[in-house]
C-alpha positions in Angstrom: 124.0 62.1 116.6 120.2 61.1 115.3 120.9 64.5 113.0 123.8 63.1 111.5 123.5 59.7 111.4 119.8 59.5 110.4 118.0 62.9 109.7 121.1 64.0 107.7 121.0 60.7 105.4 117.6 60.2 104.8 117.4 63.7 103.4 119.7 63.3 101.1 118.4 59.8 100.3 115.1 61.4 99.8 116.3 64.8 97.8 118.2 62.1 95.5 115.6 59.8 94.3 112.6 62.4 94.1 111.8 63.6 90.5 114.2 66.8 89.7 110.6 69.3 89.6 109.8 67.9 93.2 113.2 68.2 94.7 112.5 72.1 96.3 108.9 71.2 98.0 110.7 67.9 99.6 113.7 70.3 100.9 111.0 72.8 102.1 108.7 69.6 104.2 112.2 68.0 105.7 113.1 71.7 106.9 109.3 72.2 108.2 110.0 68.6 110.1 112.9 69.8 111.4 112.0 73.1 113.4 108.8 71.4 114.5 111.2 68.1 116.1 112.5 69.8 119.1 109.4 72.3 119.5 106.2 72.8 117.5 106.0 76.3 118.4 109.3 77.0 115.9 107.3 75.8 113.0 104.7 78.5 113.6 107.8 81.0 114.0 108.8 79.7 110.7 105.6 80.3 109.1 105.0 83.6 110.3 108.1 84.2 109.1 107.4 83.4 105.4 104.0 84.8 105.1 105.1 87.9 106.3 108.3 87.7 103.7 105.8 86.9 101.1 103.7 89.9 101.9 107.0 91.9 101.7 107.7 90.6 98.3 103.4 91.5 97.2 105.1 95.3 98.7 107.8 95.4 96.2 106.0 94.0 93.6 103.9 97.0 94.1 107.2 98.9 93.7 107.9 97.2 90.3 104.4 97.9 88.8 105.7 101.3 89.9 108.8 101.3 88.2 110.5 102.1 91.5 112.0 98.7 92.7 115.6 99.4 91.5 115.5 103.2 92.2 117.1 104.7 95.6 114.9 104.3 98.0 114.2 106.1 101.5 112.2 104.4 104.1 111.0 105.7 107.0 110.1 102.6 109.5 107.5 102.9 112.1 108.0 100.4 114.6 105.6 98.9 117.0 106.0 98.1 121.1 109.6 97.1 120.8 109.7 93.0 121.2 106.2 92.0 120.6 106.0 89.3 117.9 104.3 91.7 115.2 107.0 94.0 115.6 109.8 91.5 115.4 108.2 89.6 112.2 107.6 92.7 110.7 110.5 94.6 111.3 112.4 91.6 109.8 110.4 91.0 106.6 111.6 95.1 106.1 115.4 94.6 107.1 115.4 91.1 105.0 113.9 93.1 102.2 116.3 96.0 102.6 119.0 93.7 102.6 118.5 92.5 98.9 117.9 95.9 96.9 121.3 98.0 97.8 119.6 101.0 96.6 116.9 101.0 99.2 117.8 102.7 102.7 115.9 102.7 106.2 116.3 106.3 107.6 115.2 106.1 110.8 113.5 103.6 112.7 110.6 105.6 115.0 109.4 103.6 118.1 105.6 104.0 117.0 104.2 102.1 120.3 101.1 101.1 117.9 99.4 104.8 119.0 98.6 107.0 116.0 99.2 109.7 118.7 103.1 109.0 119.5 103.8 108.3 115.5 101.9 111.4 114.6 104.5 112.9 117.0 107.7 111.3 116.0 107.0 111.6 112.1 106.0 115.3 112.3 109.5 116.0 114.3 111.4 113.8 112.1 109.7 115.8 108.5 110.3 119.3 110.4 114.2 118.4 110.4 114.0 118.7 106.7 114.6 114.6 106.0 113.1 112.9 102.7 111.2 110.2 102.3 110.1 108.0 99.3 108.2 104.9 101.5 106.2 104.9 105.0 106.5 101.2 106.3 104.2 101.3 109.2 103.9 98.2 111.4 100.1 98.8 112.1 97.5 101.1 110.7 97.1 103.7 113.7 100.4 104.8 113.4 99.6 104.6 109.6 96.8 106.9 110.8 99.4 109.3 112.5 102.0 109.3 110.0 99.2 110.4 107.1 98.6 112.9 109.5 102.1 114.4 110.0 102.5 114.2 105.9 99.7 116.2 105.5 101.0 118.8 107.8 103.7 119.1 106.4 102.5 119.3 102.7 104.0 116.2 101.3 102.0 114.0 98.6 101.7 110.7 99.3 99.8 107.6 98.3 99.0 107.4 94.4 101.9 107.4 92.4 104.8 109.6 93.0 103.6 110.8 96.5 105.5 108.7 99.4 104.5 104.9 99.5 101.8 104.0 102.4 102.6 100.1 103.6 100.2 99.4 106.3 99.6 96.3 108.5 96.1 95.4 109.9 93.8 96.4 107.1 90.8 97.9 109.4 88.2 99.2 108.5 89.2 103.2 108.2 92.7 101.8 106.8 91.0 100.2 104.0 88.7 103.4 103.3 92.1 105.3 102.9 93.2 102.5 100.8 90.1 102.4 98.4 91.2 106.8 98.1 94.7 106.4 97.8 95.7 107.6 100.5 97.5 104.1 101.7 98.6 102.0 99.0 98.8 98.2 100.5 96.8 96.9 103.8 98.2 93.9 104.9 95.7 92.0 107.0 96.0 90.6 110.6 92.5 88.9 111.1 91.7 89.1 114.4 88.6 87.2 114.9 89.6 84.8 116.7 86.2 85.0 119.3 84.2 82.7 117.1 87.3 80.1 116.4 88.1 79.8 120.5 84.2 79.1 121.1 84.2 76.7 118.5 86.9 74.8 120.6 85.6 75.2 123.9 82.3 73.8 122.6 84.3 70.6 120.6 85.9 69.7 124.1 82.9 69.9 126.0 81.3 67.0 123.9 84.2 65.3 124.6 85.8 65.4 121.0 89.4 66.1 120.2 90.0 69.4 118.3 92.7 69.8 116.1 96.5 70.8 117.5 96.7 73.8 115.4 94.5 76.0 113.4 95.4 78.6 111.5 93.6 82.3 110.4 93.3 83.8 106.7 94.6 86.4 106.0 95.1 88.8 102.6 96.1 92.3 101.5 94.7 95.2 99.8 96.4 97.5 97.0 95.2 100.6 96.2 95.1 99.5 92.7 92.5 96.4 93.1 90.3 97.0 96.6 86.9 98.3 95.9 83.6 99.4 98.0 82.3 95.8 97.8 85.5 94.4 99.5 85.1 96.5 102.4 81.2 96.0 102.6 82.3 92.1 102.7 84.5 92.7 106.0 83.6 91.4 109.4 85.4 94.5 111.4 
């Protein structure tokens, strides 16, 4: 009842009187409002959500630059540990993607486990049963690691342009080294230095002060096209 009889109105109220420019960025705040009513927590599942959309739509961009967005695509998907919350954000920004351009096609989905070992594996038994590929959406950069490894086995190009697409999650160190070669062509990055930002909260509530309910970690990606030596000198890890 408060939905309908209150929420309800006053959005429309509010989407009605706002200039016509300003009408999106009040519909996207009242929906924000609205996951976080019943539980905060769905407001960060909301937002994980979109950045990890947006760094899907910086991955077919790439494909655009590429000349290769509208072209028939074959993805093979490397999953990580089945329900963990990368995998599940991940694995939906890909399906949500898929969903959109009717000329792209998952393959197969591999159950990676986040070990370059088991996707080295999987991908090597899955290229020795003759299947193509045009894209490698890996859910972490080990099983990047693995599946490089497998491609390279098996004599297939990839990275650059024309050789099988590299889309990479994590951005370390070595992933960003095979980035600045060509070897992966994006690194999107999952900072995890958290250390320094729990410390800095322990210490704020020992002097008695009150930290803020929710901080959140920056993040980037890396293209093959723009990362250089200096960017990865600049990295903490």
């Amino acid at each position: 009842l408060y939905f309908i009889f209150i929420f309800l109105p006053l959005t429309v109220f509010l989407v009605w009187i706002v200039p016509q420019k300003a009408k999106k960025t009040v519909l996207v705040l009242i929906s924000f409002l609205f996951y976080a009513w019943g539980n905060p927590r769905n407001l960060l599942f909301l937002l994980g959500s979109i950045l990890f959309n947006y760094m899907t739509g910086i991955q077919m961009g790439m494909l655009r630059e590429q000349g290769r967005e509208d072209e028939p695509l074959r993805i093979l998907h490397i999953q990580g540990t089945d329900g963990a919350t990368a995998q599940i954000m991940r694995s939906r920004a890909l399906d949500e993607a898929v969903e959109v351009h009717p000329s792209w096609e998952i393959v197969a989905k591999l159950p990676g486990e986040y070990t370059e070992a088991k996707s080295y594996e999987l991908v090597r038994d899955f290229l020795q049963r003759g299947e193509q590929i045009d894209v490698v959406y890996s859910e972490n950069d080990n099983m990047s690691f693995g599946a490089i490894r497998a491609l390279e086995e098996a004599g297939i190009p990839y990275g650059g342009e024309g050789g099988v697409m590299i889309l990479s999650f994590d951005a370390v160190r070595d992933a960003l080294r095979f980035c600045l070669e060509g070897k992966i062509n994006l690194c999107v990055e999952c900072n995890p230095l958290h250390g320094p930002r729990v410390a800095s909260l322990i210490r704020q509530l020992d002097a008695g002060e009150q930290p803020a309910k929710e901080t959140y970690v920056d993040e980037t990606f890396f293209s093959s096209n723009t990362i250089t030596e200096e960017m990865i000198e600049a990295r903490d890890y």
